[in-house]
Backbone bond lengths (Angstrom), bond angles and torsions (degrees), N, CA, C in turn:
res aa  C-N    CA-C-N  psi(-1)  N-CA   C-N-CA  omega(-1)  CA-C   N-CA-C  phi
1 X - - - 1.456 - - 1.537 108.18 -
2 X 1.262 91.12 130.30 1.946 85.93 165.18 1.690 126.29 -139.46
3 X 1.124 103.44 160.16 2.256 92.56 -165.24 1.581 84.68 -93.42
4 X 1.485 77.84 156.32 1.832 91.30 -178.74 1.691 88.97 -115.19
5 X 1.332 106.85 138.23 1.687 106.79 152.52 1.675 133.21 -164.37
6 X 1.189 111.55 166.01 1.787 98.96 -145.49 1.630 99.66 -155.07
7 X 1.340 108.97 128.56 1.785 105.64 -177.87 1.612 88.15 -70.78
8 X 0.939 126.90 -14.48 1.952 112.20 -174.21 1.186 122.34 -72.22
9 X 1.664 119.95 4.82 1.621 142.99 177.35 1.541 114.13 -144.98
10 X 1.392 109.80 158.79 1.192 142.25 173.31 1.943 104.91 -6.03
11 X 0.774 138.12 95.39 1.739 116.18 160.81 1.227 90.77 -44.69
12 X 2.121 93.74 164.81 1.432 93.07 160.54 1.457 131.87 -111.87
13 X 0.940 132.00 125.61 1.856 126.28 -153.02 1.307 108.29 -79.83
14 X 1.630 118.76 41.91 1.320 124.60 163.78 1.468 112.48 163.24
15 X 1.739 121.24 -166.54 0.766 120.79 -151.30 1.211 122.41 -65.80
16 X 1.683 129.89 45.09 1.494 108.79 -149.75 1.799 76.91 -154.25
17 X 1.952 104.74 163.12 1.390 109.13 177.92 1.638 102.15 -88.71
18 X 1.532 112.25 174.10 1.366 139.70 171.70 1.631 99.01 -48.16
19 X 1.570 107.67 -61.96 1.494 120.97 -156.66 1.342 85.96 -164.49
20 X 1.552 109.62 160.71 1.838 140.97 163.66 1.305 91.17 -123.17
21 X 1.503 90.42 158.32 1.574 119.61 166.13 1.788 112.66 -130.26
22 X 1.172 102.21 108.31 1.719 99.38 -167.59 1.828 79.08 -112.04
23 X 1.639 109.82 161.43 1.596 119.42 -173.36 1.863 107.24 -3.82
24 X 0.881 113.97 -117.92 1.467 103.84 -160.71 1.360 102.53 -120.02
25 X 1.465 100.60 61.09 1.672 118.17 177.23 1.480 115.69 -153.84
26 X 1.391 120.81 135.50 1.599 122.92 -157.38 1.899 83.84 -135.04
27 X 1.332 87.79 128.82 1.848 101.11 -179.65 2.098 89.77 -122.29
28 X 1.428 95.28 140.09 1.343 113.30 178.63 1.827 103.07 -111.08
29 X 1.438 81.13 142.33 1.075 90.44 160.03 1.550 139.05 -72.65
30 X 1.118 131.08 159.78 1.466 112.31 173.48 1.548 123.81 -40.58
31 X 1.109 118.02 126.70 1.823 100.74 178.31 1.634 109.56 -132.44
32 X 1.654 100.85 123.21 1.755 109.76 -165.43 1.397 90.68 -89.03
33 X 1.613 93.60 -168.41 1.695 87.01 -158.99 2.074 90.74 -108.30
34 X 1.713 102.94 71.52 1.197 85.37 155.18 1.206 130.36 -115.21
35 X 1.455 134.10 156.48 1.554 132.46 -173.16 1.381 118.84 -64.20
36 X 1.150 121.35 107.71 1.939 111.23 -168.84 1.422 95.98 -60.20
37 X 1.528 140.65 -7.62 1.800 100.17 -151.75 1.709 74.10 -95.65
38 X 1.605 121.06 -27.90 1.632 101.24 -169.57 1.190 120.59 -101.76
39 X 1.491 116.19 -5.61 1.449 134.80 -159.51 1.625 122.88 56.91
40 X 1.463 101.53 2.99 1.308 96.43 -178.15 1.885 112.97 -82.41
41 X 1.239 111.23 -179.84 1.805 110.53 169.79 1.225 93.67 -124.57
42 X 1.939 102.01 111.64 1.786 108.37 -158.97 1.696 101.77 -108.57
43 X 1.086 119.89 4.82 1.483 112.83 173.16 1.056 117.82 -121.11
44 X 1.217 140.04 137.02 1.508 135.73 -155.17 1.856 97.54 -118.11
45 X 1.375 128.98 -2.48 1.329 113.10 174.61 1.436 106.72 -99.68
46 X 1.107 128.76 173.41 1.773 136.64 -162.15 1.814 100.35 -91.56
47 X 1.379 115.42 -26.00 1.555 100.55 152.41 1.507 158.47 -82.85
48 X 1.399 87.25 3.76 1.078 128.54 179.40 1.555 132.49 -103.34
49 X 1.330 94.07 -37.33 1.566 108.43 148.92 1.438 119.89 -86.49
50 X 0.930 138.09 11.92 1.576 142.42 -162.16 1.597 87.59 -115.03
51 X 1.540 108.07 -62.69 2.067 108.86 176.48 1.351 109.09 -34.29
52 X 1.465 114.65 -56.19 1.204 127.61 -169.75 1.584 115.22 -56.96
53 X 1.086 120.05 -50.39 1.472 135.09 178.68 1.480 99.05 -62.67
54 X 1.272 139.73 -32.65 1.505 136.55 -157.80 1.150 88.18 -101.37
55 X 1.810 138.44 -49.50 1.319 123.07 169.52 1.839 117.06 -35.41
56 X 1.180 100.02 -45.39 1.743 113.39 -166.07 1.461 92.60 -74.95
57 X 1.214 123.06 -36.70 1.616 107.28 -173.38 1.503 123.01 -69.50
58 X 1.784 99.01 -41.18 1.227 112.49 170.06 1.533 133.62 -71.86
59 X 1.533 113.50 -7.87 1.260 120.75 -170.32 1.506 86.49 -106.85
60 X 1.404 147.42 -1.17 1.349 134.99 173.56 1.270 106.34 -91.13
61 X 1.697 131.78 -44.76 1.235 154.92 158.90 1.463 102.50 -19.21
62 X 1.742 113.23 -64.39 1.468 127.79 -173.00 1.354 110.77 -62.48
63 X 1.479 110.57 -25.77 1.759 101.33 -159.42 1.569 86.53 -84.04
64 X 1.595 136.49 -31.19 1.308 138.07 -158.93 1.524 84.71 -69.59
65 X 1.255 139.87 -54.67 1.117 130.34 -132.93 1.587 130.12 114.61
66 X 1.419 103.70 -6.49 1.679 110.09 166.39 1.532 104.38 -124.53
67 X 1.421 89.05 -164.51 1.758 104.69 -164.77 1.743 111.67 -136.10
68 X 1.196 106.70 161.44 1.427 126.29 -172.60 1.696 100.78 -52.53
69 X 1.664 110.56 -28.39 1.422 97.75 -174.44 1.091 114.12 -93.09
70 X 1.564 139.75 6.41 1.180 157.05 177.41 1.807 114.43 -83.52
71 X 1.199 113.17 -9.16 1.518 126.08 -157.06 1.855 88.02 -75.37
72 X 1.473 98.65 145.71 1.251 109.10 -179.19 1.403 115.19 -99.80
73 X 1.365 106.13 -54.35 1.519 127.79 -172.52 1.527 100.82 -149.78
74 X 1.656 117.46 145.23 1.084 150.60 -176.04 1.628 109.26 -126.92
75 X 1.376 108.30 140.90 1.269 123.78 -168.63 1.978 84.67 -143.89
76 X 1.499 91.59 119.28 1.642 110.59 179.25 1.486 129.34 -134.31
77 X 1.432 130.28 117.18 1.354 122.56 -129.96 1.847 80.24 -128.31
78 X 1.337 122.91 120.03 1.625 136.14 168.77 1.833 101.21 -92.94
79 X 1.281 91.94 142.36 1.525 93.45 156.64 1.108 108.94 -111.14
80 X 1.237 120.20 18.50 1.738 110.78 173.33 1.357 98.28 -163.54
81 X 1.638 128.84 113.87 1.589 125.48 -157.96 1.649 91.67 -72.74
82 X 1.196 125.76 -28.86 1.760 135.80 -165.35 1.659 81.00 -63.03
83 X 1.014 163.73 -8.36 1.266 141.97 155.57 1.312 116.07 -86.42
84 X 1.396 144.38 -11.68 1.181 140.88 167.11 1.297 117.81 -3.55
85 X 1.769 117.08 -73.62 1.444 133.73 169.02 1.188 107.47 -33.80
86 X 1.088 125.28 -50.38 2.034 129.17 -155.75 1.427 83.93 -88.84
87 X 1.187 131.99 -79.01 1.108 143.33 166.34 1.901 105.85 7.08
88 X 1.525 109.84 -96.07 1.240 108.49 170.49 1.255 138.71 -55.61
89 X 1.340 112.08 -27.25 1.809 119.56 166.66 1.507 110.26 -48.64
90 X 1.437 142.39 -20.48 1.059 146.83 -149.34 1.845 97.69 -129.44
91 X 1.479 112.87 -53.38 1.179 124.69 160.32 1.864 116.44 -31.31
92 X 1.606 115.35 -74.88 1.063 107.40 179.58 1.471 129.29 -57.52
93 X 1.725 111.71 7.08 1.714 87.70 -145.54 1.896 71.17 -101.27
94 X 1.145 131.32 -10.18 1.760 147.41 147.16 1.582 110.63 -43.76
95 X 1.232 92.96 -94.52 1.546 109.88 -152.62 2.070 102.45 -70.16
96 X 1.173 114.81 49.35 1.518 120.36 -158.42 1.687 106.32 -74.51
97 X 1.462 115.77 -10.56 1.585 99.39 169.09 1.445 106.72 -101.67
98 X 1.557 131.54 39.91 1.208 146.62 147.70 1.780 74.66 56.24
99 X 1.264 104.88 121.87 1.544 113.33 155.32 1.623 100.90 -131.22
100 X 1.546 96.49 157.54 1.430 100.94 168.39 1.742 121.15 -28.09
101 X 1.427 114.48 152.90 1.625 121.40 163.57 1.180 104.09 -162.92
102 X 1.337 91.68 168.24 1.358 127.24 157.79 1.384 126.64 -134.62
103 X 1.496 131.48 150.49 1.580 124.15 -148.68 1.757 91.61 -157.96
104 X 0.760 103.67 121.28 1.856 133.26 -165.21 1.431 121.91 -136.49
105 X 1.142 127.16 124.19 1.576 154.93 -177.28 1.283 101.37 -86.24
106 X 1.382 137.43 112.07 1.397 145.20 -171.23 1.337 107.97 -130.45
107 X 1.592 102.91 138.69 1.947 98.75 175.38 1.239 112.76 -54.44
108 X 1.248 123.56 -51.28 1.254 128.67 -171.60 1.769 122.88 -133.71
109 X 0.789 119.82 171.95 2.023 130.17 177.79 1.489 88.50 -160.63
110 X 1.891 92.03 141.12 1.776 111.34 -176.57 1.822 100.89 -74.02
111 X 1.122 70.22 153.20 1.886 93.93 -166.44 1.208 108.76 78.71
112 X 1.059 132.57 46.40 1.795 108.63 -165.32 1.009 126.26 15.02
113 X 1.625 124.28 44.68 1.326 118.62 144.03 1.595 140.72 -32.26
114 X 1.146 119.28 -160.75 1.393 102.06 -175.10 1.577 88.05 -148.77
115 X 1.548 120.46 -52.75 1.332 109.41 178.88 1.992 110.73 -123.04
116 X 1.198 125.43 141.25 1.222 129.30 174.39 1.770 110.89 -101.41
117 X 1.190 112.42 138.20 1.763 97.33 169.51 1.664 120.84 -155.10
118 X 1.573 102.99 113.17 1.646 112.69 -157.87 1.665 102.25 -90.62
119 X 1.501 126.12 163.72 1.334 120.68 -169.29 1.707 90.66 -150.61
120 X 1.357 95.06 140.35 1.610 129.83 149.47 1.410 95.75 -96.18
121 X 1.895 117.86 133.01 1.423 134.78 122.34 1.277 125.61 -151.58
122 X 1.353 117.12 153.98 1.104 127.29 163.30 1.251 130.71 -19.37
123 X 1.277 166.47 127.71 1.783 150.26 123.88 1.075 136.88 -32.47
């Protein structure tokens, strides 16, 4: 097993890594939509944080050694399902070889985020 990690994504705000790499598979951690160069979460609408989160997913992907089009399955956490639409309009124009998901309405995401989004892919 090995941790993957990269100032080009999310720190992680506790006890846990960026991403693992187990045989020829890299699991991410949840990644909110904050900006690594400021650490802040600078857009306050759900499409805007959604870019942000797909930047962070994809720049953890890169540091392992694979890519956004390699993603197997996605695990995606809303704080408000009424964004779904916005939500995915921004989602697909990313995740374009449609990999598995799942898409979930949560009380809450740290920082008061708005959307969280974890990845299975390949190497």
């Amino acid at each position: 097993m090995k941790t993957v990690s990269t100032n080009q994504a999310t720190a992680a705000i506790g006890p846990y890594s960026q991403a693992k790499i187990v045989g020829n598979l890299i699991f991410t951690s949840g990644q909110i939509p904050v900006n690594p160069a400021s650490g802040n979460v600078e857009a306050d609408d759900i499409s805007g944080q959604t870019e942000q989160s797909c930047k962070n997913v994809k720049a953890l992907l890169e540091a392992a050694g694979s890519s956004i089009d390699k993603v197997i399955k996605t695990v995606c956490f809303l704080a408000d399902i009424n964004d779904f639409a916005s939500f995915n309009a921004v989602y697909a124009k990313y995740f374009t070889s449609s990999p598995a998901r799942s898409c979930v309405a949560v009380k809450d995401i740290p920082k008061g985020c708005l959307v969280e989004i974890e990845a299975v892919a390949e190497i």
